[in-house]
N, C-alpha and C positions, 0 to 999 in steps of 0.2 A: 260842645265840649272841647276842651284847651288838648290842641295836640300833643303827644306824648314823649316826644322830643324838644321840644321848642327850645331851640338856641342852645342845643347841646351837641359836641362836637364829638364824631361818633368814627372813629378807625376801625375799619373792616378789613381785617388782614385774610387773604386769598377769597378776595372781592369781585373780581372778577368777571367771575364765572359761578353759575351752579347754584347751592345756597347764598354763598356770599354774596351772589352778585343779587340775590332775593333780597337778603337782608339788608342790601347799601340802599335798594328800592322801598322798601317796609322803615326806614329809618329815615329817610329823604320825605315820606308821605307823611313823617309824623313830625316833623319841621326838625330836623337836624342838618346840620353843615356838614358832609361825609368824605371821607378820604377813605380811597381804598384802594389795596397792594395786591399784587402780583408778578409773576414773571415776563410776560408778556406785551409787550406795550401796547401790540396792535389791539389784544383783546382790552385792555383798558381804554385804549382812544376809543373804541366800538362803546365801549358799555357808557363813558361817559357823556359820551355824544347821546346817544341814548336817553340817558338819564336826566339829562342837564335841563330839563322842563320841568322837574321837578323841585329843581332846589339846588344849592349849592353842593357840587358836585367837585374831585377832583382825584389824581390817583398817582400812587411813588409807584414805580418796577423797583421789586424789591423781592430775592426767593427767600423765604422762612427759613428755610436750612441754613442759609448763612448771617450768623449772629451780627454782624455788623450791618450788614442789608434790613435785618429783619429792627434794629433798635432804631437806624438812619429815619425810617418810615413814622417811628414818631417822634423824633425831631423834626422832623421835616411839618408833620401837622401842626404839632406847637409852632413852629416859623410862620407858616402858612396861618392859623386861627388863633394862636397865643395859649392854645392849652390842648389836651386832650381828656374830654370828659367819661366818654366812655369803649371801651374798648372790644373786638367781637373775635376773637380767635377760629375763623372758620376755615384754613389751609386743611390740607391733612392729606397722607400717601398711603392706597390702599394693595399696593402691591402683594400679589398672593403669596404666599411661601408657609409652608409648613414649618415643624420644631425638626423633621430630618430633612429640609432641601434649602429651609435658608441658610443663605452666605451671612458673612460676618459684616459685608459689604450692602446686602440686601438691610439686615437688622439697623445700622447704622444712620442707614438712609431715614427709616421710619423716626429713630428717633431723635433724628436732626429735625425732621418736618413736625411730626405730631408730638413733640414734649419738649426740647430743645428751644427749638424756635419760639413756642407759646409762655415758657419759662422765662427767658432775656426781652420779648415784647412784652410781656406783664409786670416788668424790673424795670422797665424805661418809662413803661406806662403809668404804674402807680407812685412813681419815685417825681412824676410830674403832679400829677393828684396830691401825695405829701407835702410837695412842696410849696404847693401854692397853700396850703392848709386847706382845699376845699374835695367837698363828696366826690368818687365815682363810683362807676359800675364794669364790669367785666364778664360776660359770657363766652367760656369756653364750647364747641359742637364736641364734642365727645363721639360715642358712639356704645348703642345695645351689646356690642361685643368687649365692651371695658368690664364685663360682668365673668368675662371666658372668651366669649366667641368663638369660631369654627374654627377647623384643624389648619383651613386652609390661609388662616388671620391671625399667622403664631405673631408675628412681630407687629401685628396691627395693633390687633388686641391688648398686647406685654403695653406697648406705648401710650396708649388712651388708657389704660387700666392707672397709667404713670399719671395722666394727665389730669383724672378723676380725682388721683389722691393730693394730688399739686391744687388742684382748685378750694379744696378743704382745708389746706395747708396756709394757702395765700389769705383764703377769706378770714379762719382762724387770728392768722397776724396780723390782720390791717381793719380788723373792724372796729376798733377805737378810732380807726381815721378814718370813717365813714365809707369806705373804700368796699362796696359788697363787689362776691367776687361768686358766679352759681355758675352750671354748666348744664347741657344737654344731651342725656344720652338718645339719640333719634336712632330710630330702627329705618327699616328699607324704605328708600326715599326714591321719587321718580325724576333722577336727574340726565345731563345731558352726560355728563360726568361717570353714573351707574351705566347710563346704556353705554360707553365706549367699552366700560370693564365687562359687560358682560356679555357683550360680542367678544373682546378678545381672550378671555380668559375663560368662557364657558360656551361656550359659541351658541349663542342665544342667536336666535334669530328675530325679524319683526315682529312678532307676536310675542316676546317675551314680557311686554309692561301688563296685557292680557291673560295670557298665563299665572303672569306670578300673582296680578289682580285677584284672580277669581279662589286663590289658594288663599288669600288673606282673611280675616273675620270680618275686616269691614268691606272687603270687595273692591278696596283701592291699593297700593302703596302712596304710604305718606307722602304729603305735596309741600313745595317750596314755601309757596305763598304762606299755609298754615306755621309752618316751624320759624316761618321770618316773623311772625306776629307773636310767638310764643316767646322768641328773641327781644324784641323792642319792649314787650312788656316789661322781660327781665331785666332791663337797659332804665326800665322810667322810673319814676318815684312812684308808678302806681301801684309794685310790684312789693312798696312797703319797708319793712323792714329783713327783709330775706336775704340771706346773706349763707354761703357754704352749702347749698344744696345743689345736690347731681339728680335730676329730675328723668327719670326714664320717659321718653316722648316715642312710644313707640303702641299697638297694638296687640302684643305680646307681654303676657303677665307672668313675670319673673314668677319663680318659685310653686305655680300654680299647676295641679295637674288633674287630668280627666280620669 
């Protein structure tokens, strides 16, 4: 069976590390050319190094929050590959704050990272897809809290709830130009990323991925590898004709009660 990238050039923006860095790997296995952004250069040379047995591999320092950083990043792939085919907005700041203790400074923040930035990277990105006259694809990582989420996720939640309706927004406009545009709302993920936040903001101790495991329906929190496969699909032509869907990827059923 014909890999599900083959020759398609694939921007993973806060690629790094985490999911992204899943998905530049899940994207790389399935024959793509991948670029992918972050702040950090060392943790890019680490992952590219890494990666680079896979497939063509390469990566811009670039923060999401800043609109010029965040567009440079595909232009730069377009330099680097001659286009950019598909695009994966998986950056995002989970910073805790409530509706009475976030600053204006805090709220800001989020929506520089998780609506801002994925806003002006999908404006560079599809404005290259138009241009050239040919298909792409876009997946946004969203989040099960764009539905509400906790008290403690006032300006997480406000910004991916932003991001959900942008994604519907954008697919709506551009699906005459072949341009499908879906997103992912993934619930509690076991990343390297959650463990830092939930040592410092809950003081979870080592047994916290065990804990929170055994409290879930399936006995796991969702894994990298699974949502980077749920990702590439949405990225291929095998995902069809789909286009504007905010897809809840999580083990929790909305609206559903005991």
């Amino acid at each position: 069976m014909e890999a599900l990238l083959t020759d398609r050039v694939v921007l993973v923006v806060g690629g790094t590390a985490g999911l992204g860095a899943g998905i530049a790997r899940a994207a790389l296995r399935e024959g793509a050319s991948v670029v992918v952004t972050g702040r950090h250069a060392h943790r890019a040379e680490a992952l590219v190094a890494e990666l680079s047995g896979l497939g063509p591999v390469s990566f811009v320092v670039a923060d999401q929050a800043d609109v010029a950083q965040a567009q440079d990043a595909v232009a730069q792939t377009v330099a680097r590959h001659g286009r950019v085919d598909c695009l994966v907005n998986a950056a995002g700041l989970t910073t805790r704050g409530t509706l009475l203790d976030t600053t204006p400074e805090l709220f800001d923040d989020h929506v520089a990272v998780n609506l801002r930035g994925p806003f002006f990277t999908m404006q560079a990105a599809v404005a290259d897809m138009v241009g050239r006259g040919a298909p792409g694809s876009v997946v946004n990582i969203i989040t099960m809290s764009s539905h509400g989420g906790q008290p403690h996720l006032a300006a997480y939640s406000a910004t991916k709830a932003g991001l959900a309706g942008l994604t519907k927004n954008v697919a709506h406009a551009h699906r005459f130009d072949r341009v499908r545009v879906n997103g992912l709302n993934i619930g509690w993920t076991e990343t390297e990323g959650e463990d830092a936040i939930q040592r410092r903001f809950h003081g979870a101790g080592d047994d916290w991925v065990e804990r929170a495991a055994a409290s879930s329906p399936m006995g796991r929190l969702g894994q990298v590898d699974e949502i980077a496969d749920a990702v590439v699909f949405l990225l291929s032509d095998r995902s069809g004709v789909v286009t504007g869907s905010v897809i809840d990827w999580d083990q929790t059923v909305l609206g559903a009660h005991d």
